[in-house]
C-alpha positions as CSV (number, residue, x, y, z in Angstrom):
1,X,118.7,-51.9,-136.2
2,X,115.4,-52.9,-134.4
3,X,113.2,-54.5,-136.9
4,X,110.4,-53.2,-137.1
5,X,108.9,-53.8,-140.7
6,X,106.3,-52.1,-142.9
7,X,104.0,-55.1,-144.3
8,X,101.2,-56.3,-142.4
9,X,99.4,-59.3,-142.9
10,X,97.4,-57.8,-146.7
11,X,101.3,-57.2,-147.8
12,X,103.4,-59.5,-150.4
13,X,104.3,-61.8,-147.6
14,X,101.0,-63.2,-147.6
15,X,99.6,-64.9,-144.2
16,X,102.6,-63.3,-142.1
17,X,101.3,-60.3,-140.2
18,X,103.9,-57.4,-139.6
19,X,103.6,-53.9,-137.9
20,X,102.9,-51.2,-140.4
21,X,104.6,-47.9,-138.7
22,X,104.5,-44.8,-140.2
23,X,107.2,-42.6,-140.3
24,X,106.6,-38.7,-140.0
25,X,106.1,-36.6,-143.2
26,X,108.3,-35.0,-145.4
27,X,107.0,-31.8,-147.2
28,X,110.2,-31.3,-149.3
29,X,109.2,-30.2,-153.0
30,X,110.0,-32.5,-155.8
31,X,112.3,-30.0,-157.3
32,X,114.6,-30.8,-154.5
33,X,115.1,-34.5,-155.5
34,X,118.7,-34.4,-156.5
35,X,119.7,-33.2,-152.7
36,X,118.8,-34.7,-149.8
37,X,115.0,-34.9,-150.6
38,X,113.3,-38.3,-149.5
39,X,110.3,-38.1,-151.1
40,X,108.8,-36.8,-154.3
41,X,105.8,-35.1,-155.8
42,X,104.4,-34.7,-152.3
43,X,104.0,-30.9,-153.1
44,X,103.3,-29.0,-156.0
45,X,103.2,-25.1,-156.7
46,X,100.8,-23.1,-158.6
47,X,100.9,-19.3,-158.4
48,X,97.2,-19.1,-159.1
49,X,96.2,-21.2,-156.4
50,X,99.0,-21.9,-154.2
51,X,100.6,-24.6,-152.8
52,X,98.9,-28.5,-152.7
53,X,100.0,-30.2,-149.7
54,X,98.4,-33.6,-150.4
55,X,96.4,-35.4,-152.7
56,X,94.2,-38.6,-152.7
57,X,96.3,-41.7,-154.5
58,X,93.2,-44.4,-153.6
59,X,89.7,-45.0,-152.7
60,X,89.0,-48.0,-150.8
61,X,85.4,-48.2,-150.4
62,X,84.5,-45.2,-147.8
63,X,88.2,-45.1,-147.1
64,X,91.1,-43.0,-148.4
65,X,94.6,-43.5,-149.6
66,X,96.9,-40.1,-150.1
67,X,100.1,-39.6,-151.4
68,X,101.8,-38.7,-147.9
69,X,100.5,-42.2,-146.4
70,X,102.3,-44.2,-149.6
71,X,105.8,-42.2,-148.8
72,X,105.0,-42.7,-145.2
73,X,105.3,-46.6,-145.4
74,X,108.1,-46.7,-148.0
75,X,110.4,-43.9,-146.4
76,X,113.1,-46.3,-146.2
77,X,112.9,-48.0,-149.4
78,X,112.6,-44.4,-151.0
79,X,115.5,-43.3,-149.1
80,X,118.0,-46.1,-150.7
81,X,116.5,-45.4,-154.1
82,X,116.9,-41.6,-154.0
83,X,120.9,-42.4,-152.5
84,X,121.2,-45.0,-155.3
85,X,120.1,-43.5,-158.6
86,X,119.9,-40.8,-160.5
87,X,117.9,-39.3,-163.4
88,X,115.4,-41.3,-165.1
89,X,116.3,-44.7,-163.8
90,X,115.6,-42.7,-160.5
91,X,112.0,-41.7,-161.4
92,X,111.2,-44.6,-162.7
93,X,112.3,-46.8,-159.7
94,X,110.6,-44.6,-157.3
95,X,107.5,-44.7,-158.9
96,X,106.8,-48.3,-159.2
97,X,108.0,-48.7,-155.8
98,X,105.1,-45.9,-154.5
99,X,102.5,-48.4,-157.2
100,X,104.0,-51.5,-154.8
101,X,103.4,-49.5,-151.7
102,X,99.8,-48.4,-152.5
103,X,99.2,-51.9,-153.2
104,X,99.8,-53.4,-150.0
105,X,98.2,-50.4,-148.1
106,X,95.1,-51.0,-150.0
107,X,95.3,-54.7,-149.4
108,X,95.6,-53.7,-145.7
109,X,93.2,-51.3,-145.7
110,X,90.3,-54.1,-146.8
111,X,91.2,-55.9,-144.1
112,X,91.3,-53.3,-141.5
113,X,87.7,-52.4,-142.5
114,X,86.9,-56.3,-142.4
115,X,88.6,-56.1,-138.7
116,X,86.2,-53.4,-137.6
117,X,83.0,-55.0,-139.2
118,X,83.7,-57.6,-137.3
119,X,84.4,-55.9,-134.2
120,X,87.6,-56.7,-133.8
121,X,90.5,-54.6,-131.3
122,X,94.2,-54.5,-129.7
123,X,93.8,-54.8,-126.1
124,X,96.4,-52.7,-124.4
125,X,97.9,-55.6,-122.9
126,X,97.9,-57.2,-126.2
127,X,99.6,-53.8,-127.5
128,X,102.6,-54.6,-124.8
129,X,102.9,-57.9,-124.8
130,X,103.8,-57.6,-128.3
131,X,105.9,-54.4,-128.2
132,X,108.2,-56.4,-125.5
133,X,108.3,-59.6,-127.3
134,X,110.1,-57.3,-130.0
135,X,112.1,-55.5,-128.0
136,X,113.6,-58.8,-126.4
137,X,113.8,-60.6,-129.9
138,X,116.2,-57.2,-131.2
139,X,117.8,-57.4,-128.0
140,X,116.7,-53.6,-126.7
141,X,117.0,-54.3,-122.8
142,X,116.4,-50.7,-121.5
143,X,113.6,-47.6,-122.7
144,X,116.8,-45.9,-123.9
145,X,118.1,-48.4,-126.4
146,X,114.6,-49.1,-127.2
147,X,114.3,-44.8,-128.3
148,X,116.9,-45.2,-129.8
149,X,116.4,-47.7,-132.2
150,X,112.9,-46.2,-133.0
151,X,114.9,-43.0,-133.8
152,X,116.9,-44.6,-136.1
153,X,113.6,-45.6,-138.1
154,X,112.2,-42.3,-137.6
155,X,109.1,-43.3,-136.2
156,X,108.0,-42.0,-132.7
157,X,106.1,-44.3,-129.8
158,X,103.1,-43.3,-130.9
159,X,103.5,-44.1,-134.4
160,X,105.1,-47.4,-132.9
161,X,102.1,-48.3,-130.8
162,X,100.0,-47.4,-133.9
163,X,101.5,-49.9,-136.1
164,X,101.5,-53.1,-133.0
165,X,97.9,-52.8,-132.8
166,X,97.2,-52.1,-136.3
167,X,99.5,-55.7,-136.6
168,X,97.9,-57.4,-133.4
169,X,94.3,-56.6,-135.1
170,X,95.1,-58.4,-138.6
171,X,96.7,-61.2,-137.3
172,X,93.4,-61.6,-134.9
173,X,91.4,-61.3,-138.0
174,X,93.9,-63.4,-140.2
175,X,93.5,-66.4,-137.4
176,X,89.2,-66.1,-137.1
177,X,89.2,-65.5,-141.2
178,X,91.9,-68.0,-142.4
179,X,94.0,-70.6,-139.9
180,X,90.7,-71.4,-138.1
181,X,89.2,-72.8,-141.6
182,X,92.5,-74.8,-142.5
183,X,92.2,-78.6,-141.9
184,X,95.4,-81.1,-142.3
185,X,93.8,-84.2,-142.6
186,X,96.4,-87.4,-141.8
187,X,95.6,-89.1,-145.1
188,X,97.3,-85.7,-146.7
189,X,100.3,-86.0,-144.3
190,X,101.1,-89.7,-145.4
191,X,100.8,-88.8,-149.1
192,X,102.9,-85.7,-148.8
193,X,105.8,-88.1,-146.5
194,X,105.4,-91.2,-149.6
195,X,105.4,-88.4,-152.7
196,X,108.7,-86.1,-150.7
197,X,110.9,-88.9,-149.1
198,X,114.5,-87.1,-150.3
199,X,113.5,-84.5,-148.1
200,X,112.8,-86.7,-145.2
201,X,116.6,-88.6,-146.0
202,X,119.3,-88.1,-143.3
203,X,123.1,-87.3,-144.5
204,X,125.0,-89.9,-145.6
205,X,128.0,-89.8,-142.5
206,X,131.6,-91.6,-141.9
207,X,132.9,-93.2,-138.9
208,X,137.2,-92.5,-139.5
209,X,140.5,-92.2,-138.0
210,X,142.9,-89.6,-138.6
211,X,146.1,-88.3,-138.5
212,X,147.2,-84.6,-138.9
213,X,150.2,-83.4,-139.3
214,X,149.7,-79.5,-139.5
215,X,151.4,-76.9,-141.6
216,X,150.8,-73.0,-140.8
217,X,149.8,-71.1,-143.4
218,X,153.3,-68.5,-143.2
219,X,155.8,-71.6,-143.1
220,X,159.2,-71.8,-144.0
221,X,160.9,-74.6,-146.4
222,X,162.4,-76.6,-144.0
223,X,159.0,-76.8,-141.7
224,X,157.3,-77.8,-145.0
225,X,160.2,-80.5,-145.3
226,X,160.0,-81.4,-141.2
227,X,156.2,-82.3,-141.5
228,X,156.5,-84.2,-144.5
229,X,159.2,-86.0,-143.4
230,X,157.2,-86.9,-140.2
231,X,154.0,-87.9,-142.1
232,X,156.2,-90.2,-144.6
233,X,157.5,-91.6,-141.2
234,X,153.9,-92.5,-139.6
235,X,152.8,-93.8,-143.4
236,X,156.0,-96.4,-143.3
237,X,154.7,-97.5,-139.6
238,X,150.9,-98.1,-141.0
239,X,152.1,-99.7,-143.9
240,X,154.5,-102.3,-141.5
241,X,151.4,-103.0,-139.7
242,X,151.0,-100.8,-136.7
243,X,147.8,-99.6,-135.4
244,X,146.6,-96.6,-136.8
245,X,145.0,-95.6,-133.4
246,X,148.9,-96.3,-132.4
247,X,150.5,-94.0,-134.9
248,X,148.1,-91.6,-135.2
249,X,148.7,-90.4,-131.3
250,X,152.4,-90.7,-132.1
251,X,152.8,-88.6,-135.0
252,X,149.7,-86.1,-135.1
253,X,150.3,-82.3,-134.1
254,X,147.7,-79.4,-133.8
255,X,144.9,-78.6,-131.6
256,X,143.3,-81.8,-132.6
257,X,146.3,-84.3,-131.4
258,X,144.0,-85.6,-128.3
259,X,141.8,-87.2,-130.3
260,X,144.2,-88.4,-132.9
261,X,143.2,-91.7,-134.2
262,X,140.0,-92.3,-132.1
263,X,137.0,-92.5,-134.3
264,X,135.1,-89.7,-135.4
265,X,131.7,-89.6,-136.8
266,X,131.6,-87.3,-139.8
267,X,128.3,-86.4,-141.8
268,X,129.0,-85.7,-145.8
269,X,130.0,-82.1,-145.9
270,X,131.8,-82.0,-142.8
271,X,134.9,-83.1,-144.5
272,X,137.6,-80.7,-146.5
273,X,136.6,-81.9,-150.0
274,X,140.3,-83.5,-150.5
275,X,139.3,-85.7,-147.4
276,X,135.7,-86.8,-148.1
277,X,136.6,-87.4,-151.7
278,X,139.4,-89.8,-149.8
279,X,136.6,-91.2,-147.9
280,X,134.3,-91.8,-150.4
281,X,136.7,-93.5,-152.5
282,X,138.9,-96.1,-149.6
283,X,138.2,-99.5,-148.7
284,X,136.8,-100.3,-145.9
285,X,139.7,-100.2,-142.9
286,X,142.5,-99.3,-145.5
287,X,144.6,-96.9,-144.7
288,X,145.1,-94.1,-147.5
289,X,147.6,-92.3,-149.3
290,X,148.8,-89.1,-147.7
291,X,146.4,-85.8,-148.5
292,X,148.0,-82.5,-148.6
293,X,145.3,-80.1,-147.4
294,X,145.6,-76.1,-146.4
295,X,145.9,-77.5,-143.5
296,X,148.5,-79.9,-143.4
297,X,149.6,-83.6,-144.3
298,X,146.8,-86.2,-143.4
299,X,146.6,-90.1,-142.9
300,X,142.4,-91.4,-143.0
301,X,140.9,-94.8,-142.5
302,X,137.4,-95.2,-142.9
303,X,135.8,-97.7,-140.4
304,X,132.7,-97.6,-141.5
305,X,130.2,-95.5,-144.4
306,X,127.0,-95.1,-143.1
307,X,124.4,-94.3,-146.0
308,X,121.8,-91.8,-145.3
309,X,118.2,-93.2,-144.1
310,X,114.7,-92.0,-144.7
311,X,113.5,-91.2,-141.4
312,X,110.4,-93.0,-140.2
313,X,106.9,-91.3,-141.0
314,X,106.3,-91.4,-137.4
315,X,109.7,-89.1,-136.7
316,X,108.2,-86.0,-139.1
317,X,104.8,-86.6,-139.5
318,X,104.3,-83.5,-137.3
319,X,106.9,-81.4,-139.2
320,X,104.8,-82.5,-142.5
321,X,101.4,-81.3,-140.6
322,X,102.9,-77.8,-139.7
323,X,104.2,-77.7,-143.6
324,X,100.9,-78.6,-145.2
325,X,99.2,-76.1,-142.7
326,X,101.1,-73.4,-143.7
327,X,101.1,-74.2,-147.5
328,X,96.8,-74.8,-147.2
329,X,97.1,-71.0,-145.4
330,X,99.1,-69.3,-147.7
331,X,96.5,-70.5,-150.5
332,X,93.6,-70.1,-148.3
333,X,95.3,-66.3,-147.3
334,X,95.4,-65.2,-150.8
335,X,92.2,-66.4,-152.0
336,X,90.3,-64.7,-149.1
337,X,92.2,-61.4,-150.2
338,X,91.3,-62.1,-154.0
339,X,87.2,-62.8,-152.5
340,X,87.8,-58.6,-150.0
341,X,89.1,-56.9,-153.3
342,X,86.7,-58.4,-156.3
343,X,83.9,-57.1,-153.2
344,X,85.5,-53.7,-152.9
345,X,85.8,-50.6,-154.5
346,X,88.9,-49.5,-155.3
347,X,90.0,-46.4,-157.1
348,X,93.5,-46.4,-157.5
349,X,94.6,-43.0,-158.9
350,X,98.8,-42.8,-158.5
């Protein structure tokens, strides 16, 4: 499925600018809920004066909101909830997902008009660029699969194209209004590395040797007994003294026999629990008891533990930067969209 998404940069995922595509009407009357009706409440019926196609849900200064728009942008989300539910759970559902909707359409609205105030447009080769950046990142190499995957969304081109520069606009706007005005200052990087070093702490790792004597998950008693038998055997060589490297490329079995008893380097988690539990526990270059795992009999040594480090300021301190910046925009983002809508006026009427 290509996606395509519905929230542009006013929408809950504040400072992240997605296309806003509308997908073509539906004019099914609410009575027809309980079949395969998508929307509701679109139409209404009156014998004295007819048939309402549409009515107005918002007022956004000069600007308009109606009830076809908010159904538009939530066709999908209205789709699983009329396919999910029933009854009252149903209406209820549905009608604070159409309150959600208008709410991001009016918060994209504001900035749309902000956009055009400020004389702000999608170049066509903007429009492109964009619409072929997304078609590479859903993997939709031809026009065909391309149609295709907009049919599936039921939106058309043009309702496509509508949406990428309705997105290329806002996140033009978002960048002059809001990232341009965000300043990371190094002072803030250091504090933010000195007050959140456990992030900044690498995994804890093991250098060991092992030996594996595999049993398939479907085996039969006496291959149980047979690779018992032959793990007891390599334990009784350790234990007389023999190398482990030695016995390990003796005795191990399985697709991992070429490496048997070389070192491996093993971060925490890596390890079947039974095995790091093993390694946590052993003395250095002692050999330990036999662990019965799904997959077989094993023999560890640990050669070395190697505890996990903070890395050096100078190793993240851009990673740190590109957090703070996006937390100081996020903050910055909302409180510019607080400043549009306590400027605006807004009618809501749904």
């Amino acid at each position: 499925m290509m996606k395509v998404g519905r929230q542009a940069a006013g929408g809950r995922r504040q400072g992240v600018v997605r296309p806003s595509c509308h997908a073509p009407r539906s004019t099914l009357h609410a009575s027809l809920v309980a079949g395969l009706v998508l929307v509701y409440g679109i139409l209404t019926a009156s014998p004295a004066h007819g048939v309402i196609l549409d009515r107005i849900v918002a007022v956004v200064n000069d600007d308009v909101i109606t009830l076809t728009e908010v159904q538009e942008e939530g066709l999908q989300a209205i789709r699983r909830i009329v396919q999910e539910t029933l009854g009252q759970e149903r209406e209820r559902r549905l009608r604070s997902t159409e309150r959600q909707i208008l709410d991001e359409l009016i918060l994209k609205r504001l900035q749309l008009q902000e956009a055009k105030k400020e004389k702000i447009e999608a170049t066509l080769g903007e429009i492109q660029s964009t619409i072929e950046d997304l078609k590479k990142r859903n993997g939709l190499n031809s026009d065909e699969a391309f149609r295709a995957a907009l049919s599936k969304e039921l939106l058309s081109e043009v309702q496509f194209e509508r949406g990428i520069a309705e997105q290329v606009i806002l996140t033009k706007l978002v960048a002059r209004r809001v990232r341009s005005k965000v300043v990371v200052l190094d002072e803030e990087v250091q504090q933010y590395y000195e007050q959140q070093q456990d992030q900044f702490r690498e995994i804890p790792q093991f250098k060991i040797r092992h030996l594996l004597v595999p049993v398939p998950p479907q085996t039969t008693p006496g291959e149980l007994s047979r690779a018992k038998s032959r793990i007891e055997e390599a334990q009784a060589l350790l234990k007389k003294g023999t190398s482990f490297s030695t016995v390990a490329k003796q005795y191990s079995e399985g697709p991992l026999v070429s490496s048997a008893g070389e070192i491996w380097t093993m971060k925490r988690g890596d390890l079947a629990p039974e095995l790091e539990q093993a390694a946590l526990a052993l003395p250095i270059g002692q050999t330990s008891d036999i662990i019965a795992t799904t997959a077989g009999f094993h023999l560890i040594v640990v050669e070395e533990r190697i505890p996990g480090q903070t890395l050096p300021f100078d190793q993240v301190k851009e990673r740190l930067r590109a957090i703070l910046f996006n937390q100081k925009t996020e903050a910055n983002f909302k409180e510019w969209i607080e400043g549009l809508r306590s400027k605006a006026h807004v009618e809501m009427k749904l």
